[in-house]
C-alpha positions as CSV (number, residue, x, y, z in Angstrom):
1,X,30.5,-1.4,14.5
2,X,27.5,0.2,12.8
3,X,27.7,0.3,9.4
4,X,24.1,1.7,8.4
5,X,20.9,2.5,9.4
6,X,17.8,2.9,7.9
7,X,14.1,3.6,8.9
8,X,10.7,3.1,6.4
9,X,7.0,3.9,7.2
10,X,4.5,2.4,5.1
11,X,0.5,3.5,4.7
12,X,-1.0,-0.5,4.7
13,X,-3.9,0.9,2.7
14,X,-1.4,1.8,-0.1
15,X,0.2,-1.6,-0.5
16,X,-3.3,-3.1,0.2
17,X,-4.1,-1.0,-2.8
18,X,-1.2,-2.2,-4.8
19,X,-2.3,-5.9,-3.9
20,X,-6.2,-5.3,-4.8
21,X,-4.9,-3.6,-8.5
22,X,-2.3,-5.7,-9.4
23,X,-2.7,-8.7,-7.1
24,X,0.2,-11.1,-8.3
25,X,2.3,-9.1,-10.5
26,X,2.7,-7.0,-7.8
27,X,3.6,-9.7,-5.1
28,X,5.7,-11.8,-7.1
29,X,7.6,-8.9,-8.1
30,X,8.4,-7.3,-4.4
31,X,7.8,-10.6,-2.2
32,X,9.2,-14.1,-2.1
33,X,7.1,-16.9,-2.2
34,X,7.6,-17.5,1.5
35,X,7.1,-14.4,1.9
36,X,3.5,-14.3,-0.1
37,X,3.0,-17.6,2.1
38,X,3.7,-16.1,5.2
39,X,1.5,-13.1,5.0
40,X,-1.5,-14.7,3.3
41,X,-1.7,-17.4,6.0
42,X,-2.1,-14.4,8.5
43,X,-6.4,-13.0,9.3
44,X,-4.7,-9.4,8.7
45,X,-2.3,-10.2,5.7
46,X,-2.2,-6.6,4.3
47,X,-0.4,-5.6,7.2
48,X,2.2,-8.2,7.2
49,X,2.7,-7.4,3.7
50,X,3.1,-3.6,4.1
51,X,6.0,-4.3,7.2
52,X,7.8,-6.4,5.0
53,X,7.6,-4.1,2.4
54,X,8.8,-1.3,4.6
55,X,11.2,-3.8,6.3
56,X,12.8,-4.4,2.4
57,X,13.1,-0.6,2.3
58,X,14.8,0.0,5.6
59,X,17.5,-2.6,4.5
60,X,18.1,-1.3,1.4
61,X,18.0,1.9,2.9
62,X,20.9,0.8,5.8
63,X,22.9,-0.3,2.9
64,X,22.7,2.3,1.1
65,X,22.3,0.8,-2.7
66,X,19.3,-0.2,-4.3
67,X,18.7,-4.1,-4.9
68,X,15.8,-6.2,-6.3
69,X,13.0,-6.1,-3.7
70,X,13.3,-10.1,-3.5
71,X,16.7,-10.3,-2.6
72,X,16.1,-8.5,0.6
73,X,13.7,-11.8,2.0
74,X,12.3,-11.5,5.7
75,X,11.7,-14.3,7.5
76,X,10.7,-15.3,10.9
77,X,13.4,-16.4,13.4
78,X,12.6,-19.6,15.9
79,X,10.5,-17.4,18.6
80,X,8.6,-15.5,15.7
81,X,11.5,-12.3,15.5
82,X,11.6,-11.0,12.4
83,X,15.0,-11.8,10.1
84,X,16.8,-10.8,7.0
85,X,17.9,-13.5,4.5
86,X,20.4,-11.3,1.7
87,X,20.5,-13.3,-1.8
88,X,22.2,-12.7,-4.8
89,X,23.2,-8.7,-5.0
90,X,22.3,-8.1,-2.1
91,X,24.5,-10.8,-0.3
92,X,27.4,-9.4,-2.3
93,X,26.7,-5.7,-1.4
94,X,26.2,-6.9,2.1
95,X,29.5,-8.5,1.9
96,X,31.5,-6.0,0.2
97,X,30.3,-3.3,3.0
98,X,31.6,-5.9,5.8
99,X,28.1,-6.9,7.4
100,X,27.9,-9.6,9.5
101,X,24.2,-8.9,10.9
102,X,21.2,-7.2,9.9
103,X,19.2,-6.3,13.4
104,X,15.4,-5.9,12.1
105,X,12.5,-4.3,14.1
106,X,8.6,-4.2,12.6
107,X,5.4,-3.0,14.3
108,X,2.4,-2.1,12.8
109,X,-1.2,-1.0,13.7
110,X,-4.5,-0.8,11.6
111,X,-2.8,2.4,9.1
112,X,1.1,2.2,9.3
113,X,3.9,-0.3,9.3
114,X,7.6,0.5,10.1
115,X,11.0,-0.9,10.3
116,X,14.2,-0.3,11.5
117,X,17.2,-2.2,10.3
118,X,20.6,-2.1,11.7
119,X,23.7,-3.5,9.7
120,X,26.8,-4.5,11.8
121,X,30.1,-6.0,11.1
122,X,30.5,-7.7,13.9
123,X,28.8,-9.0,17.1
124,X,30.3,-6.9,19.4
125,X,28.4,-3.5,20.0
C-alpha cells in the first residue's frame, strides 16, 4: 500500500549558486559526506547535487514531516539506481508511518533536476 507520495523540481543553477556562495557550509549542512563524495567525483557535479537535493525534498515531502536534510541520505544501488538510506528522525518517522520501501526516481538535464519518491508498507503493489 502507498502511504505517500511526493514530487520536487530543482533549478541546478540555484543550488550551483548555493554551492559557489557558501561552498561547505552549505554542503555539509544539506549533504552527507558520501553524498558530497559522490557528486564531486562526477564532470557535472552541480547536477547531481541539485537531484539529490530535490530527491531529499520529494521524501520528506512523501512523508509528510519535515526532517534534517542529512537524514534523508541517497545512495546508489548495485546497478547505479538511485536509493534512500533514512537515519535518525527520519528512520523513526519512517517507522512510525509503517514504510517498508522508499521507491526513488531522478533525472535531470542541463536547468532542472526532479524526483519522485514513493513510500510503501509493504512489497506487494
Amino acid at each position: 500500500m502507498i502511504i505517500g507520495t511526493g514530487v520536487d523540481l530543482v533549478q541546478v543553477a540555484r543550488i550551483r549558486k548555493a554551492i559557489e556562495k557558501w561552498n561547505g557550509r552549505f554542503l555539509s549542512r544539506i549533504y552527507t559526506p558520501q553524498e558530497i563524495s559522490y557528486c564531486k567525483d562526477k564532470k557535472q557535479g552541480f547536477l547531481h547535487f541539485a537531484a539529490r537535493f530535490a530527491a531529499k525534498e520529494a521524501v520528506r515531502k512523501a512523508l509528510e514531516e519535515r526532517m534534517d536534510w542529512k537524514e534523508v541520505e541517497i545512495i546508489n544501488g548495485l546497478l547505479g539506481n538511485p536509493k534512500v538510506n533514512l537515519r535518525g528522525n527520519a528512520r523513526a518517522v519512517g517507522r512510525r508511518q509503517g514504510a517498508k520501501k522508499v521507491f526513488l526516481s531522478l533525472s535531470h538535464d542541463r536547468n532542472y533536476a526532479i524526483a519522485q519518491a514513493v513510500v510503501i508498507s509493504d512489497e506487494s503493489i
